[in-house]
C-alpha positions, 0 to 999 in steps of 0.5 A: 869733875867740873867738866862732867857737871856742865856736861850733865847740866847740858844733856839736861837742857837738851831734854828739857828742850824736847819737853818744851817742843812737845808741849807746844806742839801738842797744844798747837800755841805757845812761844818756842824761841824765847823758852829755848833762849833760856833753858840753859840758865833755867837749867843751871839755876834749878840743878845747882844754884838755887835752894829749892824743895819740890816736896816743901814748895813754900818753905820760907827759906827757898830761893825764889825765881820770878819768870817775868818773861811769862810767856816762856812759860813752856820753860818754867813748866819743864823744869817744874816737872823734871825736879817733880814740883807736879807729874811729867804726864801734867806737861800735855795739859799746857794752855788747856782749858782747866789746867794750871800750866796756861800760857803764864805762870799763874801762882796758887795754880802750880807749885813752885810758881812764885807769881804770876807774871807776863805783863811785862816789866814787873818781874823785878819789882816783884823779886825786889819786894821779895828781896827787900822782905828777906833782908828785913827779916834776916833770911839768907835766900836768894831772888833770881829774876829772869826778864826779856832784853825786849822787856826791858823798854819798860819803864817800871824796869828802870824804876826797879834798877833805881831802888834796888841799889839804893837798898844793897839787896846783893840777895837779889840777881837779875838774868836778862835773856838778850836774844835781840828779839821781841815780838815786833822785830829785833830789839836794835830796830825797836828800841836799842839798848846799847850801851847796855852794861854801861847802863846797869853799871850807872844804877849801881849794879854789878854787871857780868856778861856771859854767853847764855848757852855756855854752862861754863859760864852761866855757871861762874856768873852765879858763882859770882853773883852770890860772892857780890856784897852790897849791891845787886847783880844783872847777868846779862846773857847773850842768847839765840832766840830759837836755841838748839833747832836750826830753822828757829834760831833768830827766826822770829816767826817762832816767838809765839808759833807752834811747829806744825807736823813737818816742823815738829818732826824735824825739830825732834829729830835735831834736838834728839841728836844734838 
């Protein structure tokens, strides 16, 4: 049964992977590599790990997601769409002018977007404030923050893996895309972050490293996660940039590049036989 639930969960992926190529490809801009690196996490968290509700979007018990990677947004839009949060037919609108799916998430826009992110490095402090605020509260939700490796050279992220622990929000889990790649090059190059688990481990964190692509994986890191008591948690998860089409993965020519015709055709016909 376990194995038919990750098979499901990777046939969803994969659809929503020819989602994200057709947006972007229709609006000829968006950042394909960073939104195919976390589908399958996104995928998983959607289907089977969050409390979620398309039909009461603000319902005061949901889990929330904050995408801080704000520029896989394409991602964040698939998904939104695939559970009905809005129209599948919406997704051709992405980055057009007047739509609410621009190239990140703006909240009071969409339904289902939690806040408005893309200046990077803010996402958890947000998904601490929201953390923080069910705990005093009472409520039993859970926050989950999606951030980028690349993102993480922001100061305010440290700050954030500071207080965090400090106030035992166990409610709160943090998924860091490790791709390897930002959009000036690769992250060891840029501003390496080795050792990385040690890191979180130093602030206080539960630290669990998975392979990103591996439902399996993904799947029992949650698991783990929302059995964690007294502290938060990061999932790091290692991830190909590009995932799922041969000449994007760990190209970064594709962070914030549109396929063209060519590209595109031959990009689908992976992704549809994959």
């Amino acid at each position: 049964m376990l194995l038919n639930q990750e098979v499901i969960l990777e046939n969803l992926a994969a659809k929503l992977r020819i989602d994200i190529l057709k947006m972007i490809f229709e609006a000829q801009s968006g950042h394909p590599g960073g939104s195919f690196s976390a589908i399958d996490m996104m995928t998983a968290l959607y289907s089977k790990v969050m409390k979620h509700d398309p039909q009461n979007p603000d319902s005061p018990d949901r889990d929330r997601f904050i995408l801080s990677k704000g520029h896989a947004a394409p991602a964040l839009y698939a998904i939104l769409a695939h559970h009905g949060y809005f129209p599948q037919e919406n997704l051709k609108t992405l980055r057009k002018m007047g739509s609410p799916l621009q190239g990140h998430p703006e909240k009071n826009k969409l339904p289902g977007v939690e806040a408005s992110t893309g200046s990077l490095g803010q996402g958890i402090s947000i998904g601490i404030g929201m953390a923080l605020a069910g705990k005093l509260d009472g409520k039993n939700y859970r926050t989950y923050v999606l951030v980028g490796d690349g993102e993480i050279n922001e100061g305010q992220v440290w700050e954030a893996a500071l207080f965090a622990p400090n106030h035992q929000l166990d409610h709160l889990v943090v998924i860091l895309d490790h791709n390897g790649q930002q959009l000036d090059g690769s992250v060891q190059e840029i501003m390496p972050l080795d050792p990385l688990a040690e890191k979180w481990r130093a602030f206080g964190w539960n630290v669990i490293e998975i392979n990103g692509h591996r439902m399996n994986e993904i799947l029992d890191a949650f698991e783990k996660a929302g059995s964690t008591r007294g502290k938060p948690t990061i999932i790091i998860a290692k991830t190909i940039k590009g995932k799922g089409v041969s000449f994007m993965e760990n190209n970064n020519e594709f962070h914030g590049m549109a396929p063209n015709k060519e590209q595109f055709t031959l990009a689908l016909q992976e992704l549809e036989h994959a």
